[in-house]
NUTOR-903578 format. One record per residue (C-alpha): residue in one letter; residue number from 1; x negated, y negated, z. Coordinates in pm, 1 decimal, always signed. Layout:
BEGIN
<atom><residuo>A</residuo><num>NUM</num><east>X</east><north>Y</north><up>Z</up></atom>
...
END
This chain:
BEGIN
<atom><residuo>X</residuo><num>1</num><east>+0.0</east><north>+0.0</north><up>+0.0</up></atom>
<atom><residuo>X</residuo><num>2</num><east>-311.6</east><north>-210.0</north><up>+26.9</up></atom>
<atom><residuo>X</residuo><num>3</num><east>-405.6</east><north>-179.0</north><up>-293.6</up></atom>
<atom><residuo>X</residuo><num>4</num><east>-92.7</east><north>-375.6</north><up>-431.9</up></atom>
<atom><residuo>X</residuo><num>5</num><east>-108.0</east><north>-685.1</north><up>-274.3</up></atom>
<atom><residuo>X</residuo><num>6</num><east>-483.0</east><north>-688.9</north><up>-426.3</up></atom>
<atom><residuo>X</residuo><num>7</num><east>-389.4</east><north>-691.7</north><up>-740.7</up></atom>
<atom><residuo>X</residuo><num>8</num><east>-107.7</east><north>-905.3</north><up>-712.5</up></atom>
<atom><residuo>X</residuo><num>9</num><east>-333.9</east><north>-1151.9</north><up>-600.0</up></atom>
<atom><residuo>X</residuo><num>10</num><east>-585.7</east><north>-1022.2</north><up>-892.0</up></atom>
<atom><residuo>X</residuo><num>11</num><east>-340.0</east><north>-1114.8</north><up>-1169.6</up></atom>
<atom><residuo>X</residuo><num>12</num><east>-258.7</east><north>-1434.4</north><up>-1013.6</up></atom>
<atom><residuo>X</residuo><num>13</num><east>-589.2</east><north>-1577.5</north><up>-968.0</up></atom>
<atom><residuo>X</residuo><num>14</num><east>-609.4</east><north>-1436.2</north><up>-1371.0</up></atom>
<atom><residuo>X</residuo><num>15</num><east>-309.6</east><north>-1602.8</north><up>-1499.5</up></atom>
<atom><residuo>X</residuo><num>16</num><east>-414.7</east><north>-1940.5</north><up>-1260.8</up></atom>
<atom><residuo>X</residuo><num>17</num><east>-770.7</east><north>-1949.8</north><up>-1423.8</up></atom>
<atom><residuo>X</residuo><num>18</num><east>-604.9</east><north>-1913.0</north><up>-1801.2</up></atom>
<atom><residuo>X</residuo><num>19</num><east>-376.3</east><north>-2216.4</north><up>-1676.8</up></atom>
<atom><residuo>X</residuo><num>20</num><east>-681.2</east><north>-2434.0</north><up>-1600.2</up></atom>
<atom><residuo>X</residuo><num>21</num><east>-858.3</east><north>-2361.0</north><up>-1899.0</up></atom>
<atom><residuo>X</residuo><num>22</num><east>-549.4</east><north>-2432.2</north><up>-2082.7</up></atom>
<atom><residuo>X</residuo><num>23</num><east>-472.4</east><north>-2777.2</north><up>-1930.0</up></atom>
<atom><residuo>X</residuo><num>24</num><east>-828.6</east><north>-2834.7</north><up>-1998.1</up></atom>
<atom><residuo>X</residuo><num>25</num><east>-832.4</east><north>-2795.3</north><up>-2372.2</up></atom>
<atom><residuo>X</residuo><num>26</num><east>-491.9</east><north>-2993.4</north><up>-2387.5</up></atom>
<atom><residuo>X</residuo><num>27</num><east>-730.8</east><north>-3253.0</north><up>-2197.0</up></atom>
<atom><residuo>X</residuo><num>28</num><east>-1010.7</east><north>-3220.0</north><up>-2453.2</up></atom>
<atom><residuo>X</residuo><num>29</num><east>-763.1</east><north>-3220.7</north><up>-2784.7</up></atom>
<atom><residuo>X</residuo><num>30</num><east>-547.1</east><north>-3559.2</north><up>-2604.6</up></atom>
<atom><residuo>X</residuo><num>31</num><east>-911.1</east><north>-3739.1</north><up>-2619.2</up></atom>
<atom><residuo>X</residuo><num>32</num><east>-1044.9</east><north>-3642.3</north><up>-2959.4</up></atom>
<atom><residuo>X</residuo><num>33</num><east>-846.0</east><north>-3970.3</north><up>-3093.3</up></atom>
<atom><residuo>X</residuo><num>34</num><east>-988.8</east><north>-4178.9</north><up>-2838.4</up></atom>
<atom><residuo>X</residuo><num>35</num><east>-1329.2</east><north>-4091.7</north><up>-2953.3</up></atom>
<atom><residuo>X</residuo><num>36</num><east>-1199.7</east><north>-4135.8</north><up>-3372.9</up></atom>
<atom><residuo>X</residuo><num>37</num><east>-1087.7</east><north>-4523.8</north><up>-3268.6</up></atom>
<atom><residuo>X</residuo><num>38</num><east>-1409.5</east><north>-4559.9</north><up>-3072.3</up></atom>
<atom><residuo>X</residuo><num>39</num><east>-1582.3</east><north>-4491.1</north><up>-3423.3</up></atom>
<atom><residuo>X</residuo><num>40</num><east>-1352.3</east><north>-4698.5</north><up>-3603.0</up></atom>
<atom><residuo>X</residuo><num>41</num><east>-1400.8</east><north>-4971.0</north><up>-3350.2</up></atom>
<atom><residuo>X</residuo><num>42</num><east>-1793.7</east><north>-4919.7</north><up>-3363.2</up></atom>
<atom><residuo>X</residuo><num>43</num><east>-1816.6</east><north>-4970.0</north><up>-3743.6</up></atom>
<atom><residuo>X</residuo><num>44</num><east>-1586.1</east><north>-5271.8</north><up>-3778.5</up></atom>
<atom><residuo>X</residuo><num>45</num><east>-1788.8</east><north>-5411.9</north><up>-3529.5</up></atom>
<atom><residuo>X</residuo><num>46</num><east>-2089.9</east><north>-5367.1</north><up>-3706.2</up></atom>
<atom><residuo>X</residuo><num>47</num><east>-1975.2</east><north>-5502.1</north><up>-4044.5</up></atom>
<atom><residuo>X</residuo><num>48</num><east>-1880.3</east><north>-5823.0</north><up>-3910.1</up></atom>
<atom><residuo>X</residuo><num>49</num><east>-2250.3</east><north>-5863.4</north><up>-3763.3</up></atom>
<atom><residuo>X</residuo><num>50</num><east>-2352.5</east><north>-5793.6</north><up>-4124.4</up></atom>
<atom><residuo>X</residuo><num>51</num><east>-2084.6</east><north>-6027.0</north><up>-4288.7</up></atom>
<atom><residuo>X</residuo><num>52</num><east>-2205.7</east><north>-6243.8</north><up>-4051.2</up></atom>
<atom><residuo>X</residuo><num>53</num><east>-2584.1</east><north>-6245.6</north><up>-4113.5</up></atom>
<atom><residuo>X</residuo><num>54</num><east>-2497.5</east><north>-6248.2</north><up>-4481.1</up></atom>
<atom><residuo>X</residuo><num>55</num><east>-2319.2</east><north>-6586.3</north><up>-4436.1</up></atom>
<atom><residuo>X</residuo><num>56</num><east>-2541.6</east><north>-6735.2</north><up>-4267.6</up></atom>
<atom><residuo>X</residuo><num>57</num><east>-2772.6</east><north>-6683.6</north><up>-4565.7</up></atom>
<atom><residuo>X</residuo><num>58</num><east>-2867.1</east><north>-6986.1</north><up>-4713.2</up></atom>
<atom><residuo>X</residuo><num>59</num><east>-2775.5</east><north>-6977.3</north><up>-5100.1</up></atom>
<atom><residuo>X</residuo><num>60</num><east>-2907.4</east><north>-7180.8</north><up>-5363.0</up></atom>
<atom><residuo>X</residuo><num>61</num><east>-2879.1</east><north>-7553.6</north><up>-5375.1</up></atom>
<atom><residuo>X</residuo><num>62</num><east>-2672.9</east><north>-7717.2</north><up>-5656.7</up></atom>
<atom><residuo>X</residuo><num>63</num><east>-2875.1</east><north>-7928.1</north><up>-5909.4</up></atom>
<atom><residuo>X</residuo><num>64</num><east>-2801.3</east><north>-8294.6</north><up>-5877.1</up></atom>
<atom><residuo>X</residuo><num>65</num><east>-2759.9</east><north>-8493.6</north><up>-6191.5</up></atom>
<atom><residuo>X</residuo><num>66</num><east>-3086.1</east><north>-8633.1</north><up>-6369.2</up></atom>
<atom><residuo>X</residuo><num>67</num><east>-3055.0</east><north>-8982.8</north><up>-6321.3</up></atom>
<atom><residuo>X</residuo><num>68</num><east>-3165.6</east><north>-9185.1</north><up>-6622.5</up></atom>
<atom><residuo>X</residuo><num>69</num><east>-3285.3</east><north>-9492.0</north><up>-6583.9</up></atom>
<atom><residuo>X</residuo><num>70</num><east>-3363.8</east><north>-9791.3</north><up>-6880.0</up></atom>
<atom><residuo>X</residuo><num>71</num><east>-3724.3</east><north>-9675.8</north><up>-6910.9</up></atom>
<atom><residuo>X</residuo><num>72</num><east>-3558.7</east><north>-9342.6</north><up>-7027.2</up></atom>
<atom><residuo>X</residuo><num>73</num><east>-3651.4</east><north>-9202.1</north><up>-7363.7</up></atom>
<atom><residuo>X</residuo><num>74</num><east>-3268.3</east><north>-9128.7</north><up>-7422.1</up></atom>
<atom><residuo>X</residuo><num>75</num><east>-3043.8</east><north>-9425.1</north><up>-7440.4</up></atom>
<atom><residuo>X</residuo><num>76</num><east>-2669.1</east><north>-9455.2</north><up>-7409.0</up></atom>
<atom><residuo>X</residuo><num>77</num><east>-2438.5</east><north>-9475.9</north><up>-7688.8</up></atom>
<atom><residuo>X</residuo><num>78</num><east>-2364.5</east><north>-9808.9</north><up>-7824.0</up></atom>
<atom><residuo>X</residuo><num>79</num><east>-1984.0</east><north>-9894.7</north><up>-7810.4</up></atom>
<atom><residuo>X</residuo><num>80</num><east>-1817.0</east><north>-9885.5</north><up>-8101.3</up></atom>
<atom><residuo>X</residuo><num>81</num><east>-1609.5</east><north>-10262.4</north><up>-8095.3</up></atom>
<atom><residuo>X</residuo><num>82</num><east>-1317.4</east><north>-10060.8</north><up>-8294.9</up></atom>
<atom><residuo>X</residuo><num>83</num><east>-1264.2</east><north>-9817.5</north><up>-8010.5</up></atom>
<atom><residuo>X</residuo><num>84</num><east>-1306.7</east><north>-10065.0</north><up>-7679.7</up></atom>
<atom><residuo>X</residuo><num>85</num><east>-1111.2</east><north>-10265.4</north><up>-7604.2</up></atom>
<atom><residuo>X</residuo><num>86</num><east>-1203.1</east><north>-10616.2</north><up>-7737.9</up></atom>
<atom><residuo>X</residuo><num>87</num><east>-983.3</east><north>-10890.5</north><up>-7629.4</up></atom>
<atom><residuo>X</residuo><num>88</num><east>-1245.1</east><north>-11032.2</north><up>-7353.5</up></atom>
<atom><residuo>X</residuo><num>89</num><east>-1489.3</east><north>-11024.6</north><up>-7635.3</up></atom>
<atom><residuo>X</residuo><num>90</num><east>-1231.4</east><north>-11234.0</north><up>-7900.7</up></atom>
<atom><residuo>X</residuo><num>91</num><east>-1204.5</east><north>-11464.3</north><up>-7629.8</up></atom>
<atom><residuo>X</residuo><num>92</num><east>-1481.3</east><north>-11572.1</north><up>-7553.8</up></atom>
<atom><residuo>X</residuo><num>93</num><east>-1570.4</east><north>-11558.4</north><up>-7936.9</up></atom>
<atom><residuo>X</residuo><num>94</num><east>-1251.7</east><north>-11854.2</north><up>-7997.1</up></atom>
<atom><residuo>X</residuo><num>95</num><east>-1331.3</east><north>-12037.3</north><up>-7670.2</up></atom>
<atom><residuo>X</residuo><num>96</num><east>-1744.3</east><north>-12077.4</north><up>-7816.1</up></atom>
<atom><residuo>X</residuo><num>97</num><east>-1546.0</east><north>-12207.4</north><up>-8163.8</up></atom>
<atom><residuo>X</residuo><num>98</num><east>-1253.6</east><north>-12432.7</north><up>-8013.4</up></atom>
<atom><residuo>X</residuo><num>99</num><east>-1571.4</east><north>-12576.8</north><up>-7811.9</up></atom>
<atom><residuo>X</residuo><num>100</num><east>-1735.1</east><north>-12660.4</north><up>-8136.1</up></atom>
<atom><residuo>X</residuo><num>101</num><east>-1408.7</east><north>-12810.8</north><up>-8278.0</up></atom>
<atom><residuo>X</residuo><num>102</num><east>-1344.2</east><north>-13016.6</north><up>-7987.5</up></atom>
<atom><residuo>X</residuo><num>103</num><east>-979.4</east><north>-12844.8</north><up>-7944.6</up></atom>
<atom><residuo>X</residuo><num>104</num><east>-1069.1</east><north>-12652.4</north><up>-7630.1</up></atom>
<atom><residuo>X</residuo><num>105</num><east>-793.5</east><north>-12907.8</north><up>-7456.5</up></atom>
<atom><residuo>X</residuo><num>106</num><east>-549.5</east><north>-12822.6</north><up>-7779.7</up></atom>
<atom><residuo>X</residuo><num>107</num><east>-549.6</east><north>-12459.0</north><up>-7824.4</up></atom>
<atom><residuo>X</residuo><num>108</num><east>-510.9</east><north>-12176.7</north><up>-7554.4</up></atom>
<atom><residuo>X</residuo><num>109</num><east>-622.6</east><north>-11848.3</north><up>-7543.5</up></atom>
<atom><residuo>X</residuo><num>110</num><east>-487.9</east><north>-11548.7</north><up>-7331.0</up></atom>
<atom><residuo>X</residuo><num>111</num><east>-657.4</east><north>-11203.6</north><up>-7356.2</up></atom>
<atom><residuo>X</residuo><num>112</num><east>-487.3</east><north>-10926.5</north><up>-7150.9</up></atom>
<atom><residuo>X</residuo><num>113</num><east>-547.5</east><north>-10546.7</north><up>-7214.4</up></atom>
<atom><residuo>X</residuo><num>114</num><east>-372.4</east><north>-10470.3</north><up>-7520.9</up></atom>
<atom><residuo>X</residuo><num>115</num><east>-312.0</east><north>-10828.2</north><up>-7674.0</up></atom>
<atom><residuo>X</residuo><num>116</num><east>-433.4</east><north>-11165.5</north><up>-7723.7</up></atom>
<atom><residuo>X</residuo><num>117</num><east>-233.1</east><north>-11454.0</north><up>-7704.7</up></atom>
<atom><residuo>X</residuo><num>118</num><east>-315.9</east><north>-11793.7</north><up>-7880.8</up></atom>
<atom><residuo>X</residuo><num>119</num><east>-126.2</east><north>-12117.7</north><up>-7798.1</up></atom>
<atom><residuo>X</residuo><num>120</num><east>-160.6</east><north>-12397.4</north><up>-8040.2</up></atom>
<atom><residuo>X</residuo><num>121</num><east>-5.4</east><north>-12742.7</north><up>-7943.7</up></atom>
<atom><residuo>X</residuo><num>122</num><east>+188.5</east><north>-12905.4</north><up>-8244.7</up></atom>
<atom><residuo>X</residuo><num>123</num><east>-31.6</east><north>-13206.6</north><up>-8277.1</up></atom>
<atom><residuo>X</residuo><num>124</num><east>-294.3</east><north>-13006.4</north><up>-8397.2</up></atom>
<atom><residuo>X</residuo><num>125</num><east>-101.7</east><north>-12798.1</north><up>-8676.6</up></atom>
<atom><residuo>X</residuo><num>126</num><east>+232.8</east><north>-13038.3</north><up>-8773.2</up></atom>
<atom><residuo>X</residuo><num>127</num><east>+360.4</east><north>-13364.0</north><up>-8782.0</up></atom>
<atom><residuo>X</residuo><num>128</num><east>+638.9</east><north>-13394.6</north><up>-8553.1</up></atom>
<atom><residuo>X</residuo><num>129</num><east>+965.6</east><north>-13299.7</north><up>-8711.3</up></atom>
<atom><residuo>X</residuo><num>130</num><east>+748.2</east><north>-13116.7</north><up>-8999.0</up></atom>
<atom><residuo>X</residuo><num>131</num><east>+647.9</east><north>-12754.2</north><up>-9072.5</up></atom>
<atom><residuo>X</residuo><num>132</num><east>+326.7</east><north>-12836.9</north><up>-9301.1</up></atom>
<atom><residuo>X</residuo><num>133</num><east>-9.9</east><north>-12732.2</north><up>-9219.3</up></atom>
<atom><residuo>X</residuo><num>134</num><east>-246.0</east><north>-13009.5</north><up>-9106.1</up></atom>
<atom><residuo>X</residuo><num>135</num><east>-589.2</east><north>-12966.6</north><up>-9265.3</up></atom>
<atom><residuo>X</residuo><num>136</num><east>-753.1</east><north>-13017.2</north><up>-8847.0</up></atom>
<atom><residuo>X</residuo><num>137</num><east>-569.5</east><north>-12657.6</north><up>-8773.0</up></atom>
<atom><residuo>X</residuo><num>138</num><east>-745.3</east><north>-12488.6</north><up>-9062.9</up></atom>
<atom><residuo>X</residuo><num>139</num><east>-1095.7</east><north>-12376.0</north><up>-8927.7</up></atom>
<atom><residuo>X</residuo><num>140</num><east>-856.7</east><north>-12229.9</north><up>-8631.0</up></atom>
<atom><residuo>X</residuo><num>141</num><east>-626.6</east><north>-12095.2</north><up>-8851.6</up></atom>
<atom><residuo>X</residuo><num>142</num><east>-934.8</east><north>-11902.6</north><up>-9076.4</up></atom>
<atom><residuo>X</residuo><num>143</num><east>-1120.4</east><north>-11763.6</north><up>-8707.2</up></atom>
<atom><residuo>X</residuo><num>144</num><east>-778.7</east><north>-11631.6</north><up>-8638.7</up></atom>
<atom><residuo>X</residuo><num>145</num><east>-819.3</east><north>-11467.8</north><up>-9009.5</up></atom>
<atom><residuo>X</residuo><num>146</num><east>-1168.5</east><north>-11310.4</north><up>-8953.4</up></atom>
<atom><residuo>X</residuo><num>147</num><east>-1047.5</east><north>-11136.7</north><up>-8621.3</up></atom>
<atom><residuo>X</residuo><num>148</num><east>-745.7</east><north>-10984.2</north><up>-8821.8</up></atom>
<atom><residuo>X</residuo><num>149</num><east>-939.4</east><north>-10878.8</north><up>-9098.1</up></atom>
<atom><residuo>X</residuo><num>150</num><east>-1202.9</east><north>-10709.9</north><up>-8826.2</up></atom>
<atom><residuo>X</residuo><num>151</num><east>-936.9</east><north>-10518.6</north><up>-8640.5</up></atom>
<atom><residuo>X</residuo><num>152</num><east>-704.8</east><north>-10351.3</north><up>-8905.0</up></atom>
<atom><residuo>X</residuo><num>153</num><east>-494.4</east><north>-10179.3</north><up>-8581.3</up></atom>
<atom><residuo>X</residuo><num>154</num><east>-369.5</east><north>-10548.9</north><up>-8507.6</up></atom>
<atom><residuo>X</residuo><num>155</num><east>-32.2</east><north>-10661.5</north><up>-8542.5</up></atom>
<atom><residuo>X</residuo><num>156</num><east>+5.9</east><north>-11000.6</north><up>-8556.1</up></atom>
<atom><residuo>X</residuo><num>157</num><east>+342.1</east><north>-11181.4</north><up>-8422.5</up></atom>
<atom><residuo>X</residuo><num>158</num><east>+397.6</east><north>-11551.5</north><up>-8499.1</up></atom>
<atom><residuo>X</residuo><num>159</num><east>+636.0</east><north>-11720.2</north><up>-8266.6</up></atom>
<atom><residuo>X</residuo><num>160</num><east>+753.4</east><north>-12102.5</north><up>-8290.5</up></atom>
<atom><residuo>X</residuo><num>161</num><east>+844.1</east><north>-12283.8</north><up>-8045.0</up></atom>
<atom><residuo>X</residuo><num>162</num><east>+1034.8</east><north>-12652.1</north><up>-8033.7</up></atom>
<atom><residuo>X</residuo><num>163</num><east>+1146.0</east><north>-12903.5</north><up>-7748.2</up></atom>
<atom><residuo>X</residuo><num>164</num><east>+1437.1</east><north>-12962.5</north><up>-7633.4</up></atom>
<atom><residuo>X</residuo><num>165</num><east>+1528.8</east><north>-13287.3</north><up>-7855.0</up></atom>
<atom><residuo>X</residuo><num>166</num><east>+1758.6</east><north>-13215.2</north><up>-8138.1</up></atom>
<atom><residuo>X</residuo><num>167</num><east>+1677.8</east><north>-13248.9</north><up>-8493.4</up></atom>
<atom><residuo>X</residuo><num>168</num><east>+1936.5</east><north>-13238.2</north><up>-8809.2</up></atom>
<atom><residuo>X</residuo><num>169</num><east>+1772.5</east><north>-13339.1</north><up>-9157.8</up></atom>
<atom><residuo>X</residuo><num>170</num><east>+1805.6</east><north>-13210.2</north><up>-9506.1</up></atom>
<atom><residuo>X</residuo><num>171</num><east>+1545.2</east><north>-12980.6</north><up>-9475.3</up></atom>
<atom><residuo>X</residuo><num>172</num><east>+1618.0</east><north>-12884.6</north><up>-9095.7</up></atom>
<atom><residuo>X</residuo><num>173</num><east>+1946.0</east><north>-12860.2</north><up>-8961.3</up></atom>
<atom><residuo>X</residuo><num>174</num><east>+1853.2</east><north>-12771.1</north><up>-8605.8</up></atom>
<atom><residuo>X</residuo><num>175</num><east>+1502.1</east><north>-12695.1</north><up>-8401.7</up></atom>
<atom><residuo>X</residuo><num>176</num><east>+1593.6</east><north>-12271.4</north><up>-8493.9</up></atom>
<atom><residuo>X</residuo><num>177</num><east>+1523.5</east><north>-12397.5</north><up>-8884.9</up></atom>
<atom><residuo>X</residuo><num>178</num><east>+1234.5</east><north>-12583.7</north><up>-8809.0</up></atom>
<atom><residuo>X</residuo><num>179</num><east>+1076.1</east><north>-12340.0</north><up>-8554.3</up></atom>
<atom><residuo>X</residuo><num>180</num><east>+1112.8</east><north>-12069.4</north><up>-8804.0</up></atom>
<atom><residuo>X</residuo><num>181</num><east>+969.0</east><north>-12308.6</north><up>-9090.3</up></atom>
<atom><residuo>X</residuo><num>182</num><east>+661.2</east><north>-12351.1</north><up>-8857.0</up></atom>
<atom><residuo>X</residuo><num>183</num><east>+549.3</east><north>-11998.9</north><up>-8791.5</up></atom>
<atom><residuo>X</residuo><num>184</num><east>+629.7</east><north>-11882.1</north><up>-9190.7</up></atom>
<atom><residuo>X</residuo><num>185</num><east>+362.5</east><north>-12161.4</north><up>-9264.5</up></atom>
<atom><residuo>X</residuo><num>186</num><east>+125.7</east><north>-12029.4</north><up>-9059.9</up></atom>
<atom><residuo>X</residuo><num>187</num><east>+192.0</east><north>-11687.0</north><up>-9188.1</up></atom>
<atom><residuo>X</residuo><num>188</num><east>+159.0</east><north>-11824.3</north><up>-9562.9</up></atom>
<atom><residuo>X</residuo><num>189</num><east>-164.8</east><north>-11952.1</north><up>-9487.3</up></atom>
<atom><residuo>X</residuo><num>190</num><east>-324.3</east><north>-11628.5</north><up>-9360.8</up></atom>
<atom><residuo>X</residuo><num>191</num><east>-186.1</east><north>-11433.2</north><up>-9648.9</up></atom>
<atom><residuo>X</residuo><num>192</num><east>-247.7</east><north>-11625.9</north><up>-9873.2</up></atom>
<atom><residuo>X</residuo><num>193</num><east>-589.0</east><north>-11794.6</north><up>-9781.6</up></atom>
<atom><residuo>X</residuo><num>194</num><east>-706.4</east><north>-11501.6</north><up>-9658.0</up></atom>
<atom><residuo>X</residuo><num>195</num><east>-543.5</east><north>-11193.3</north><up>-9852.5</up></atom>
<atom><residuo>X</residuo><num>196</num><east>-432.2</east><north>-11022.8</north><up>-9542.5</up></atom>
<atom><residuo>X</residuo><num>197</num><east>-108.6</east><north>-10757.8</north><up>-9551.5</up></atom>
<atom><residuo>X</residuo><num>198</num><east>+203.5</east><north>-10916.2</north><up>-9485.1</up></atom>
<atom><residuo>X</residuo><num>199</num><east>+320.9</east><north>-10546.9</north><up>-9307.1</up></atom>
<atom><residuo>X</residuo><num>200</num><east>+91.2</east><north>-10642.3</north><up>-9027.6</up></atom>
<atom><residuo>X</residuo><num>201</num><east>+315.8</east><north>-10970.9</north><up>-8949.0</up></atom>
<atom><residuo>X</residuo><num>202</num><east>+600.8</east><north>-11045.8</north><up>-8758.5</up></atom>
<atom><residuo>X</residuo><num>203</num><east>+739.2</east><north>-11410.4</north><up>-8752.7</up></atom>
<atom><residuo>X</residuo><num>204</num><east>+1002.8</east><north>-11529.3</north><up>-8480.5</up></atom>
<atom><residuo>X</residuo><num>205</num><east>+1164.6</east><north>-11886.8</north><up>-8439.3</up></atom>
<atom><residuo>X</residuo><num>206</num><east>+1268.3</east><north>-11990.4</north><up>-8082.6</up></atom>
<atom><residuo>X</residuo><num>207</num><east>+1388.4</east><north>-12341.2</north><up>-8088.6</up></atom>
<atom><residuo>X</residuo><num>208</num><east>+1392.4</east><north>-12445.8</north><up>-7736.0</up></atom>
<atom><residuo>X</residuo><num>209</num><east>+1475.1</east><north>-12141.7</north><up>-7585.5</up></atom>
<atom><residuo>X</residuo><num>210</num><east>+1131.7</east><north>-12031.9</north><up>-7453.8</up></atom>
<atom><residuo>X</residuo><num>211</num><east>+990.6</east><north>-12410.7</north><up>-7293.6</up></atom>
<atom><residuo>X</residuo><num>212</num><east>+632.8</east><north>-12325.8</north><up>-7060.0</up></atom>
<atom><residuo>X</residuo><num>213</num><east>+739.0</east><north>-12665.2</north><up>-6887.0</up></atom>
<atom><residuo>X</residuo><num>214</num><east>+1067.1</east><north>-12797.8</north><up>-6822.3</up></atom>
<atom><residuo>X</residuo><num>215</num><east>+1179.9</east><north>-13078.8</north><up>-7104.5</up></atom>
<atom><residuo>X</residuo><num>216</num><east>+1118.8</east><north>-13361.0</north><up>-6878.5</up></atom>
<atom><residuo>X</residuo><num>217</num><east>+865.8</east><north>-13583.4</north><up>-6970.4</up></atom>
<atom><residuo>X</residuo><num>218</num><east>+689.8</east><north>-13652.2</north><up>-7327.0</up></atom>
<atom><residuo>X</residuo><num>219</num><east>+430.0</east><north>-13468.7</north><up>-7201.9</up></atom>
<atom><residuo>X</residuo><num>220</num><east>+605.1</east><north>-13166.3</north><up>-7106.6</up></atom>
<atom><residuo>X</residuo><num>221</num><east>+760.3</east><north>-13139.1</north><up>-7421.2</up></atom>
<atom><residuo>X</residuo><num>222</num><east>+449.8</east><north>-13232.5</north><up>-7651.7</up></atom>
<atom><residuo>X</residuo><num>223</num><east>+338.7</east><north>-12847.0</north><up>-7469.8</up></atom>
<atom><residuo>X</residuo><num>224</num><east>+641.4</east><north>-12685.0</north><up>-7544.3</up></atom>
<atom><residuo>X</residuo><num>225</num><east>+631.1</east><north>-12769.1</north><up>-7974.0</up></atom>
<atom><residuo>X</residuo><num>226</num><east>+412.2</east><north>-12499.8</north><up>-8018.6</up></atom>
<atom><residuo>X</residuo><num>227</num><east>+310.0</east><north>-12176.2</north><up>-8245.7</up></atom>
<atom><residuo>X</residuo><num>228</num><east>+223.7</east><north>-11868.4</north><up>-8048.3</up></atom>
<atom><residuo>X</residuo><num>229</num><east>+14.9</east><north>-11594.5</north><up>-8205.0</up></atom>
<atom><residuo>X</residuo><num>230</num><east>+3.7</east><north>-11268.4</north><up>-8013.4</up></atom>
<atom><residuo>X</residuo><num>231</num><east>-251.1</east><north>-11007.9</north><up>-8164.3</up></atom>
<atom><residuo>X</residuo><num>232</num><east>-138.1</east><north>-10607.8</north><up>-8057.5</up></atom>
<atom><residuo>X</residuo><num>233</num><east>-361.0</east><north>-10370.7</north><up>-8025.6</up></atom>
<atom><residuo>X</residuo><num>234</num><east>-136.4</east><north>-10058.8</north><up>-8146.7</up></atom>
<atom><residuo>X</residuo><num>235</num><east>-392.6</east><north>-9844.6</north><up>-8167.0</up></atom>
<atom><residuo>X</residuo><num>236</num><east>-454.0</east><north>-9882.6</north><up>-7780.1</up></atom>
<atom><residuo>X</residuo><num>237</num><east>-94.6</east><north>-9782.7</north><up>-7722.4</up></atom>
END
C-alpha cells in the first residue's frame, strides 16, 4: 500500500515538471516579438545617424555669376532705338530744336510710355480765325516729319483745339469747322511735304470742348487755340 502513494506523488511531480517547462516555452515564444521590434528599432535608429551624417555633408557651392565689368573684352548689346522705347529720347531731341528756334515758350512736349504729345500754341502755326500754315511753324512741322518717318509703328493723331469765342464766316461757320480746318492743314503739310502715308493719321476737331485753362482771360484762351499731335507707339501695345 506504500508503494501507491509513491507513485502518485511520482506522476505528479512528472506532470508538474512538463507544466513548467510548458509555461516556460509559452514565456520564450510571447518574447520572440519583443526581440523582432528591438531589431527593427535598432536599425531605424541607425539610419537616421547615417541620414544624418549624410546631411550634414557639405555639397558643392553654386557658381556665382561672372561679373563683367567695362574693361571686359565682351560688351553689351547696343539697343536697337526701334525696339526701346524712345519717347524720352524724341524729347529731348525737340526740346534741343525748339531751343534753337526760340519756341521753347510756344510749343510743348509730353513724352509718356507709349506716346508723345506735342502742344503747339496758335500764334505760332495760324492767324487767328485762320487755318493756313504760317511759314515760323514749318521747321517744327518738318522735325515732327523726320520722327514719323524714323518710327514707321507710329500713329499720328492731330487734334484742334479753339477758345471759347464764337466764330461764323463764309469759310467757318462755327469753331468745330475751323478746328477741323486747322489739324487737316497740318496733316496736308506732312503728307504732302514730306510723302508720309495718310493710313498712319487720324485728324479730330474739338472746338472748345477740350480748354487746358478755363476761357477767362486773353491769355487763357491764346493756350487753349491749339493743335495737339499725339505720336502712338502701337507696336509697344
Amino acid at each position: 500500500m506504500n508503494g501507491i502513494p509513491e507513485k502518485k506523488n511520482l506522476y505528479r511531480e512528472g506532470r508538474y515538471q512538463k507544466m513548467v517547462e510548458a509555461s516556460a516555452d509559452s514565456v520564450d515564444a510571447d518574447h520572440n516579438w519583443l526581440i523582432t521590434l528591438s531589431d527593427l528599432l535598432s536599425l531605424l535608429l541607425v539610419f537616421f545617424i547615417i541620414f544624418f551624417a549624410m546631411s550634414r555633408v557639405p555639397g558643392k557651392k553654386k557658381e556665382s555669376p561672372i561679373a563683367i565689368n567695362s574693361s571686359s573684352t565682351l560688351s553689351a548689346p547696343v539697343p536697337n532705338p526701334q525696339t526701346k522705347n524712345p519717347m524720352k529720347t524724341i524729347q529731348k531731341e525737340m526740346g534741343a530744336t525748339l531751343m534753337g528756334l526760340g519756341l521753347d515758350d510756344q510749343v510743348t512736349i509730353q513724352a509718356g510710355e507709349q506716346e508723345l504729345l506735342i502742344i503747339i500754341k496758335e500764334n505760332v502755326t495760324f492767324h487767328t480765325g485762320e487755318a493756313a500754315i504760317l511759314e515760323g511753324s514749318q521747321p517744327i512741322l518738318d522735325t515732327v516729319a523726320g520722327i514719323i518717318k524714323r518710327y514707321p509703328s507710329f500713329q499720328v493723331e492731330m487734334d484742334g483745339h479753339t477758345d471759347d469765342l464764337p466764330i461764323n464766316t463764309a469759310q467757318y461757320p462755327s469753331n468745330w469747322e475751323l478746328s477741323v480746318a486747322r489739324a487737316t492743314s497740318v496733316l496736308k503739310y506732312l503728307i504732302s511735304g514730306h510723302g508720309l502715308d495718310p493710313a498712319r493719321f487720324i485728324i479730330t476737331g474739338n472746338a472748345e470742348q477740350r480748354p487746358l485753362f478755363p476761357n477767362m482771360t486773353p491769355e487763357q484762351r491764346a493756350h487753349n487755340r491749339r493743335v495737339e499731335i499725339r505720336l502712338r507707339d502701337h507696336q509697344a501695345t
